[in-house]
C-alpha positions in Angstrom: -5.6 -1.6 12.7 -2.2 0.1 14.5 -1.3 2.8 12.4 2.7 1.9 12.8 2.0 -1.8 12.0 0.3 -0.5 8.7 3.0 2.2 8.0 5.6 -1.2 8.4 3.9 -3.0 6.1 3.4 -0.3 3.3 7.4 0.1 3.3 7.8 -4.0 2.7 4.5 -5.4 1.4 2.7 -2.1 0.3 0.0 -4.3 -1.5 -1.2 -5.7 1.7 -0.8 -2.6 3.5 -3.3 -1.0 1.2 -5.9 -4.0 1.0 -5.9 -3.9 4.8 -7.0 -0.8 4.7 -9.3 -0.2 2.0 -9.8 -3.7 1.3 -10.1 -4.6 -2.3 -11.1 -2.3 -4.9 -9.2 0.2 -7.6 -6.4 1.4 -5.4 -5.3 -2.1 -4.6 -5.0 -2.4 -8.4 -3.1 0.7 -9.0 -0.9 -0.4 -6.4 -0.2 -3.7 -7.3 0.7 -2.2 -11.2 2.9 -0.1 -9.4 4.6 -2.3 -7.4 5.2 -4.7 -10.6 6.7 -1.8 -12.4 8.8 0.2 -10.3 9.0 -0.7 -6.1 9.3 2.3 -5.1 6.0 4.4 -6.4 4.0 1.3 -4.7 5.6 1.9 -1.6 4.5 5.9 -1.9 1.2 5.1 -3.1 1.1 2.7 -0.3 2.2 5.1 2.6 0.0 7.6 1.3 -3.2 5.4 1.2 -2.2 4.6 4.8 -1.7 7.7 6.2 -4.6 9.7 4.7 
């Protein structure tokens, strides 16, 4: 998958962002807990994930 697309998507849906591209497992999890408590640290988590 384009690597900009995926960096697009982890700023405004960073849960999709990281199941595209590690499918599901535990960082989808941490990232959707993240995402429900705070935006932001799911976005970072997110862009991380992606960019690694």
């Amino acid at each position: 998958m384009n690597k900009v697309l995926l960096i697009v998507l982890a700023i405004f849906l960073p849960p999709l962002a990281v199941l595209l591209k590690n499918g599901v497992g535990k960082d989808l999890i941490i990232n959707i807990v993240l995402c429900l408590l705070f935006y932001i640290p799911g976005v970072v988590h997110a862009l991380w994930l992606v960019t690694k």
